[in-house]
N, C-alpha and C positions, 0 to 999 in steps of 0.2 A: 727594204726594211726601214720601218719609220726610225729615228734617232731614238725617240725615248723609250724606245719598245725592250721590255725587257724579254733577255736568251736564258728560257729552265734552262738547266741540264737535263738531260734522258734521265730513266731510271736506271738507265746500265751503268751511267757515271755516277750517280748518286752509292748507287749498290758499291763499285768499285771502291768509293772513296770511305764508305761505309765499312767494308772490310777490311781494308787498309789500318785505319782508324784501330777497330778489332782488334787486327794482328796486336799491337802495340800498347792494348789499354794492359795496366797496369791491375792485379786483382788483391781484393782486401784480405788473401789467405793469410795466416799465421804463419811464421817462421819458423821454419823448423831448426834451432839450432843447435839440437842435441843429436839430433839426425846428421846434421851438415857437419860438425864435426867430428866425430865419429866416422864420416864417409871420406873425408880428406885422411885422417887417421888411416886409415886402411888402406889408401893408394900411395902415401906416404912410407909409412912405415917400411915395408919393404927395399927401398931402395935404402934405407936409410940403415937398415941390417946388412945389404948385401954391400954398403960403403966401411962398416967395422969390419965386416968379413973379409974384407980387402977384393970384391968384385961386385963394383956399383953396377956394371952392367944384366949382372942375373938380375940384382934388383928390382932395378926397372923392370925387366919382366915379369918378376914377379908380381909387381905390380898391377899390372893385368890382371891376376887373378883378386887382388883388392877393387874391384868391379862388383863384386859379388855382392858387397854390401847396398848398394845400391837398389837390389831386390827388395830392402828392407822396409815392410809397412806397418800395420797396427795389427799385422794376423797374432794368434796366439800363438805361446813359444812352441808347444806342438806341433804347428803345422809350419812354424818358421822353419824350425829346426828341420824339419823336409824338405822342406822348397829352395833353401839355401844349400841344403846336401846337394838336392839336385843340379841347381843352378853350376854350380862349383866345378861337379863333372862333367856338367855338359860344355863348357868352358874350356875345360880341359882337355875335351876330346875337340872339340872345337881347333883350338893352338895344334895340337896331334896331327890332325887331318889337313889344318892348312901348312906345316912344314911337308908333308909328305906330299901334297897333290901340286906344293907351290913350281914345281918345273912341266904342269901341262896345264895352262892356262887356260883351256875349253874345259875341262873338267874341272878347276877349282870356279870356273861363271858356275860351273852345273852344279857346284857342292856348296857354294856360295848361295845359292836358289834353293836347293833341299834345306839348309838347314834355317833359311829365312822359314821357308814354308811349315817345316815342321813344331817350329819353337812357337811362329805365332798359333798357331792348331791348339799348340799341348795349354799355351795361357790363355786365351779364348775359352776353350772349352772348360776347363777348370777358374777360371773367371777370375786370374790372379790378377792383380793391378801392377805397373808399374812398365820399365822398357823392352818390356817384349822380348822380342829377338834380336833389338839392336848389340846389346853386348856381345851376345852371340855370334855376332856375324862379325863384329870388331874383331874376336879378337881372331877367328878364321881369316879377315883380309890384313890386319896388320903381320901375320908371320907370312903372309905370299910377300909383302913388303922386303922381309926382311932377308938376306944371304941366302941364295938357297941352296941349302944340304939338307936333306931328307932324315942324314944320319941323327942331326940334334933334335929330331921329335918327339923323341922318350924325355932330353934333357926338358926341353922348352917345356912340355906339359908338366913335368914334375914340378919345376920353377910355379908354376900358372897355380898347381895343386895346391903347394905352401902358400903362397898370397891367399888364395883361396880360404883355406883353413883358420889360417889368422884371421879374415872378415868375419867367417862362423863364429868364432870362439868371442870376438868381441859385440856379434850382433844378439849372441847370447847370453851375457852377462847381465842385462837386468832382468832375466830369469831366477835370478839369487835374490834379487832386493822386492819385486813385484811378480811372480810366476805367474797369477790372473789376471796384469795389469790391461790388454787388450780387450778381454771380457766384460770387465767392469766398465768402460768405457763405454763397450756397445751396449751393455745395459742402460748404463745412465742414460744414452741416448734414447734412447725407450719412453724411458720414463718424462724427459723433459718431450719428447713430441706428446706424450699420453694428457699430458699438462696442459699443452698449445691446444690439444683433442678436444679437451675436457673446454677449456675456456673458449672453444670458436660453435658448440651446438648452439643452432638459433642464430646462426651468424649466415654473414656470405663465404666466412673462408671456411665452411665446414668440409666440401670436399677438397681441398688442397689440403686442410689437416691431417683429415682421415687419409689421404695417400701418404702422407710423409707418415703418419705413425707406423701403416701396414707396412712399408720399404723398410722403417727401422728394426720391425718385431721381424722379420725377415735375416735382414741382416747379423742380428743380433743371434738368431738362429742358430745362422748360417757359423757364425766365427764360434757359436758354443760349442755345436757338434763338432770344428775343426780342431776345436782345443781339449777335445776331451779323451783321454786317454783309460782303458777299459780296467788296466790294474793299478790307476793311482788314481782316484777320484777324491780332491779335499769336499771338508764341508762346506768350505767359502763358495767352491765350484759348483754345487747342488745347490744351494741360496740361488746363486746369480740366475743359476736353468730355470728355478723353480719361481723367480720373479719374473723372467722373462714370460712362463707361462701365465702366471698370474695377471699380468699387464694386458695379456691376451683376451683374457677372462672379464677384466674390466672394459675392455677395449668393445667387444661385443655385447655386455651388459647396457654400457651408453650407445651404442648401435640401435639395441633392442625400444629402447625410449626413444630416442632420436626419432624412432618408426612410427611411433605412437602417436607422441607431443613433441613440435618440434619447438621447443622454447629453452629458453639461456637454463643453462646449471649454476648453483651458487659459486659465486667467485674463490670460496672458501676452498673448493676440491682442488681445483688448478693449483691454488698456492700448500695445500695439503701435501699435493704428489711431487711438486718442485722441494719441498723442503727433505722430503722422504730421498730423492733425486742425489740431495748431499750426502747422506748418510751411508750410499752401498759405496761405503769402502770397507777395505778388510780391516775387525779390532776399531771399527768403529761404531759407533752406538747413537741411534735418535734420541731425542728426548719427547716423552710424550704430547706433551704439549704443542709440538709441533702441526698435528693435525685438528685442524680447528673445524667443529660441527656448528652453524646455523642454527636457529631455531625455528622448525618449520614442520609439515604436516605431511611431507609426499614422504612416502614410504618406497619406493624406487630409489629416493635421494640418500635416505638413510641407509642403503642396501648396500650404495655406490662408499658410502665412507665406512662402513665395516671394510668392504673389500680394503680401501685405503690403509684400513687398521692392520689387515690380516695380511697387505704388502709388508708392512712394517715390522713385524711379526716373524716373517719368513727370516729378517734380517736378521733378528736380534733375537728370535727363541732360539731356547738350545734345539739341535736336529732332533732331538728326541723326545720330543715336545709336538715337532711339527706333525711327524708322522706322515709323509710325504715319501714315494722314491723315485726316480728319477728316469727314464726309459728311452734311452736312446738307438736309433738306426741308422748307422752312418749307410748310403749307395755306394756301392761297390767303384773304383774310378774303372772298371770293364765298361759298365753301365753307363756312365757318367761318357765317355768317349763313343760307346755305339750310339746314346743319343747324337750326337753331335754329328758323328761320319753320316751324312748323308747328303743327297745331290741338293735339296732343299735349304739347308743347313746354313745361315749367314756367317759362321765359324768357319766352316770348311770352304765356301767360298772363296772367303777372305784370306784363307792361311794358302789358296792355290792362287788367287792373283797376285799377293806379295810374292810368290818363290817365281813366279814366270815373271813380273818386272822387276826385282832382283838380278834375275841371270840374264836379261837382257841388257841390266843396266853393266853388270857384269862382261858379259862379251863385245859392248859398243867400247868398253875403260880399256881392255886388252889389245881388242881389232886395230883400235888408233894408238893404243901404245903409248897413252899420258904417262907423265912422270909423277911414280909413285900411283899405281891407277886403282888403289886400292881405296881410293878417297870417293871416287866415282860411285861404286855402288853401298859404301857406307853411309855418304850422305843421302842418297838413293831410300834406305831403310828406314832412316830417320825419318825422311818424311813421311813414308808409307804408315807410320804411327799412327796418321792422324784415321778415324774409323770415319771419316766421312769424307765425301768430296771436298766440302767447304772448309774439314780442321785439315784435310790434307793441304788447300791451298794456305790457309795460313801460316803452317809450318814451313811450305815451302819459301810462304815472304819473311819467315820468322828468321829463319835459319841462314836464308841467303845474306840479310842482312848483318845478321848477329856474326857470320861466318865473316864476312867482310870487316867489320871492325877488331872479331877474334885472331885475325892471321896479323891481322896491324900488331897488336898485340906480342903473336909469338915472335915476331921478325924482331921487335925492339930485343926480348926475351934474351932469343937465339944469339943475336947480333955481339951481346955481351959474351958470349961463351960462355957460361955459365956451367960451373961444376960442383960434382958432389954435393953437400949437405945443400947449399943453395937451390939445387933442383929439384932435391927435396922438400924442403919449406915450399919452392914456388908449385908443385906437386898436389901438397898439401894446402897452399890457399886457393888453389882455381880451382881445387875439387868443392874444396867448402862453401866457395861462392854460387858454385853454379847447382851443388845441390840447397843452397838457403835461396836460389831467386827463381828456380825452377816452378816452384808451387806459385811464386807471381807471375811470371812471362818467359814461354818458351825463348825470347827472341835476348832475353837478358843472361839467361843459363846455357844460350849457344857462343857468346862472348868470352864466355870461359870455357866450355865444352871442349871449343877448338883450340885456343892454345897449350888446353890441360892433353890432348891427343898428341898436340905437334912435339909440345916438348917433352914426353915419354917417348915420341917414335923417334926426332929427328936431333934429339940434345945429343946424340956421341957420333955425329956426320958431321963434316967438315966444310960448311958451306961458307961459299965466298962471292956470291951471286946472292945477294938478299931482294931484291927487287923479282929475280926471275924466281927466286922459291916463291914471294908470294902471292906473284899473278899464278904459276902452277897451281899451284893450293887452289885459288879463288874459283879459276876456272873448273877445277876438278869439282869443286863443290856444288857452287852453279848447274853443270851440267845435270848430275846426278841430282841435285831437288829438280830439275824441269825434265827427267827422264820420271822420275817418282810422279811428277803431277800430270805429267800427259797419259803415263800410262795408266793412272786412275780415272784421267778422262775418255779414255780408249777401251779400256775393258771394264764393264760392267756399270755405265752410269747410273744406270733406273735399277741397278738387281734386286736393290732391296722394297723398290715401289711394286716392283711387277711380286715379289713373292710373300706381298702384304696379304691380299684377296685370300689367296690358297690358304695362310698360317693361320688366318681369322679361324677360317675354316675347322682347318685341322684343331686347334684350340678347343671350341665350342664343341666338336665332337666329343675330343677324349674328355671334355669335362661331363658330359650325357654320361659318358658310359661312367666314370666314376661314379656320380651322381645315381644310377643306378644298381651299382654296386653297396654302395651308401645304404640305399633303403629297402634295398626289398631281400628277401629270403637268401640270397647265394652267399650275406656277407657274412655266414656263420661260420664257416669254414674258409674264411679267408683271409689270408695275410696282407692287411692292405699296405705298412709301410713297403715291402719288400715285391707288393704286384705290377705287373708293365702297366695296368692301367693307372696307378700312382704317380711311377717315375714317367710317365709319355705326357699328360698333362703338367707335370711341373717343369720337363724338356719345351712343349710347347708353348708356354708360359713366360719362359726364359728367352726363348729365339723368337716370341712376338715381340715383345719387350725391346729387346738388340736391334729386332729386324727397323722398327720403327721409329727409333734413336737415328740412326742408319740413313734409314729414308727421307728424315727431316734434313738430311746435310745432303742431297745429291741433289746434282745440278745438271738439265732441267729440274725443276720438282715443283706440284701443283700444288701450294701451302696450303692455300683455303681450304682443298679437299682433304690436306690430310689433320688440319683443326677441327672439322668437323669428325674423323674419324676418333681423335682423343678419347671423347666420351665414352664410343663402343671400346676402347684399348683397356680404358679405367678400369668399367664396369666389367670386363672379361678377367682381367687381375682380380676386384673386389670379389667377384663371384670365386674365384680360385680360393682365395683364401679362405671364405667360411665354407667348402664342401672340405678344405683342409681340416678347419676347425671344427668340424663335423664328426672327425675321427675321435676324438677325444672325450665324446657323450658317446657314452656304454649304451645307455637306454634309451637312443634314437629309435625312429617307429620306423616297423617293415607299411611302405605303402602297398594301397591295392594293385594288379597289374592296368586300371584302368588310369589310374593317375601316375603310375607311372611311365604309363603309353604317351599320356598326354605331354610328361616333359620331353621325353624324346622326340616327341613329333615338334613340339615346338623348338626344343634345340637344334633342329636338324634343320626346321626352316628359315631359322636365324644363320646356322651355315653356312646353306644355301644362297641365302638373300647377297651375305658378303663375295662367296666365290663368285656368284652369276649375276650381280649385281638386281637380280629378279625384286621386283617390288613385295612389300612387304605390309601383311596388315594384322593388326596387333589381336593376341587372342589371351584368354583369359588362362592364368597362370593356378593349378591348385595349390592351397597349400598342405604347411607340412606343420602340423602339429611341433610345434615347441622351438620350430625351424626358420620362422615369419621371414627373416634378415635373408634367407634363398630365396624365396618367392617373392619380394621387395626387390630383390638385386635383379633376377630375369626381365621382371616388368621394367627396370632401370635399361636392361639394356635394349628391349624391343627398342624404347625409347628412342634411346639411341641410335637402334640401328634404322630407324623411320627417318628420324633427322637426317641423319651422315647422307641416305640413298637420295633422300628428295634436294639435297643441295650439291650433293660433292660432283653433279653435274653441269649445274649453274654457274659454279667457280671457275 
């Protein structure tokens, strides 16, 4: 090799150092630190009752049940107030079931695996954010940890219960000062993307707009229906529904031009709906002036600032004025879980190869008989968090490391002996840290994670070996991240690539059949919120969505092929949404059976093209009276689907 000749690196070392890199970048989120304290509060607190009660040691356990807060996000108190019920007992029974199973060690790997498997299913499927199953599974392996008598299983879960309750009671308390405060939020959000909408037509960034607004009216939805409760409905609550509809109405109004002429909107609208944006708070009032009209001569434009008017309107008339009511269809959660149980299912998947490398991580921590082996497949779950091959290896370099300085950490901690109220405060500051650095870096909120673990489990043990506690520790940890990332590398690398092809599939169909249901003669007598054609396209809608989130993080994985497939992913959401917003116009036209032969033949062969990969040649789309924006979105996705076929080969 000549001297001056310069050595690349590979792409493998680039990629590596690249991730690496990753693991560790620091992220511009906001602090949460109304959240963070409050979560330190509530792991705190407890011990620090059960230290006046004259038994710091129930405290501490009941400290484990102050976990619960931790579930805690931006849902409405409605559904909060459910999910933390939930959370609480399942926790509960969790602590229950691991004193009682904690003297046959194959059976608590096996209970240890069911209830990995089961917890991630139930949030999956129900699409709750936050740590899954890990709590879960903590606090089932910390009582194999701990003495074991079967007899204190009633005591332990009772303890787990009261912490518990305490987290509820205080995760509910801004229920009193703001009861819609999480709604109003998802609305605003609405409205500032409607804004970003408004200002990017005639641009390049019109379709990343238009996704971000659809995902927000979505979501926005999603947390109204969650919050809405059938015998107490305020009028604030009907506003916030009836805006979020309205924003819908505008949404496809600019749609509808966009179609036509695709040229910029006056600057005035965007700053019209941002100023409007401030205003949806509760007992708060616009001022008219805030929405500024142009002087100009398209009457489309003029159309679009009425609507702007009659958002503003919604806010500030009395309800009795608006004349509007409100109609809602919550999916039954039966419905909601048979979509999801299926062999297909990227949910159900995922919640069966977490419980099978759980319990293996499980029986390797027992078979060799580590000390304290209950760290093995806790850290194990941890990693398993991550939904992709590439966030699972991150966590795994996240955690390993963070785990490595966090034990530094507790040995100092430990080393002091450390009692009462002091372990408390220290209790409560590593809780607070690691829920305020969490939303920046996994790897900085594992730093406190773990000595916030160590000193609740190991503060009233006598240790006098600190070097050998905290190579145990390290190694236990270790282990269990590279059992978490092998066995994600082992079971199921492609699953979510290979059940792309089919989901497209399935998708485009149940949207045909909707879509036919839509226009022609049957949908007189039909309940379309409450029809399996309804709920099977918004199921497959959902698990395309995940599936190819998913797909983008497995390793092998053919990028190129799956950027070009983006377009068709868009354009099959886009299309979902307006057959959605289809329901909502009473005076839709029944088609003829020849036009509507023709979408079906054409949706079917867009099906087909993605499952069988079959070539594809574009055909003429009819349309739909008063419907333009479906018959503009089909021919989007031919589009599409011509591109994706003729390159995702090439790549």
């Amino acid at each position: 090799m000549a001297k001056n000749e310069k050595i690349n690196p590979s792409p493998e070392s680039n990629s590596l150092i690249t991730t690496i890199k990753q693991a560790f970048e620091i992220k511009k989120n906001p602090l949460p630190w109304t959240k963070a304290f409050c979560a330190g509060l509530c792991a705190a607190l407890p011990s620090l009752i059960g230290l006046i009660l004259g038994n710091f040691q129930y405290g501490l356990l009941a400290g484990i049940g102050g976990f619960t807060y931790l579930y805690v996000f931006n849902e409405p108190y409605a559904q909060r107030a459910k999910k933390l019920l939930s959370v609480l007992l399942c926790l509960t029974f969790s602590v229950f079931l691991g004193t009682l199973v904690a003297p046959y060690p194959i059976l608590s790997a096996l209970m240890i695996g069911g209830i990995g498997a089961i917890a991630t299913f139930i949030f999956g499927t129900l699409k709750i954010p936050g740590p899954a199953a890990v709590f879960l599974v903590l606090g089932f392996a910390m009582t194999t940890g701990m003495p074991i008598d079967p007899s204190l299983a009633p005591l332990r879960a009772g303890l787990i219960f009261l912490g518990g309750t305490l987290s509820w009671l205080i995760a509910m308390a801004g229920w009193f000062f703001n009861p819609h405060g999480p709604e109003t939020t998802a609305v605003k959000r609405v409205y500032r993307e409607l804004a970003s909408f408004l200002d990017s037509v005639g641009t390049e960034t019109f379709n990343d707009a238009r996704e971000k607004t659809v995902v927000a009216m979505k979501e926005a939805n999603h947390t109204l229906i969650a919050g809405y409760i059938s015998w107490q409905s305020s009028d604030f609550y009907k506003r916030l529904y009836l805006l979020n509809e309205h924003a819908s109405s505008i949404y496809l109004e600019v749609l509808d031009r966009s179609v036509e002429k695709n040229k910029k909107l006056p600057s005035e609208l965007g700053e019209s709906v941002r100023a409007l944006t401030s205003s949806i708070e509760a007992n708060k009032k616009s001022t008219p002036d805030r929405i500024l009209q142009p002087d100009q001569d398209d009457e489309a434009v003029d159309h679009l600032f009425t609507s702007v008017y009659n958002a503003d309107a919604i806010m500030n008339e009395p309800m009795s004025k608006i004349n509007r009511e409100i109609q809602i269809t919550k999916q039954s959660v039966k419905t909601v879980f048979l979509g999801a149980f299926d062999k297909t299912s990227i949910v159900f998947l995922t919640a069966v190869k977490y419980g099978i490398i759980l319990t293996i991580a499980a029986l390797i921590a027992y078979a060799f008989e580590f000390n304290r082996s209950y760290w093995v497949p806790l850290s194990c779950a941890s990693v398993l968090l991550g939904s992709t091959i590439m966030s699972t290896f991150l966590r795994a370099i996240q955690r390993s490391v963070g785990t490595i300085i966090g034990v530094v950490i507790a040995s100092l901690i430990l080393s002091i002996h450390p009692e009462g109220f002091f372990i408390s405060m220290i209790i409560l500051l590593l809780t607070f840290l690691t829920e305020l650095f969490i939303v920046r870096n996994y790897a900085l909120a594992t730093m406190f994670i773990t000595p916030n673990a160590l000193v609740m489990a190991e503060s009233t043990t006598q240790m006098h070996n600190m070097p050998f506690f905290a190579t145990t520790r390290i190694i236990d940890i270790i282990i269990g991240c590279l059992i978490g990332l092998l066995g994600v590398l082992l079971v199921g690398r492609t699953s979510a690539s290979g059940l792309l092809p089919h989901l497209i599939a399935k998708t485009i169909r149940s949207q045909a059949q909707f879509l036919l249901m839509l226009f022609s003669e049957q949908r007189k007598d039909f309940h379309f919120k409450k029809s399996r054609v309804h709920i099977k396209m918004h199921t497959n809608l959902t698990n395309l969505r995940t599936v190819y989130t998913t797909a983008l993080g497995e390793r092998p994985s053919n990028k190129k092929a799956l950027e070009f497939l983006w377009p068709v992913i868009f354009s099959i959401d886009q299309l979902g949404y307006l057959l959605d917003s289809s329901l909502k116009d009473l005076d839709r036209p029944i088609l003829s059976e020849e036009k509507l032969a023709q979408f079906l033949y054409i949706l079917e062969t867009l099906a087909q093209t993605a499952e069988y990969h079959r070539p594809y040649v574009e055909k003429d789309v009819p349309d739909i009276n008063g419907f333009s924006k479906i018959q503009k979105e089909i021919i989007s996705l031919q589009n599409a689907m011509n591109v994706c076929e003729k390159n995702q080969y090439k790549s």
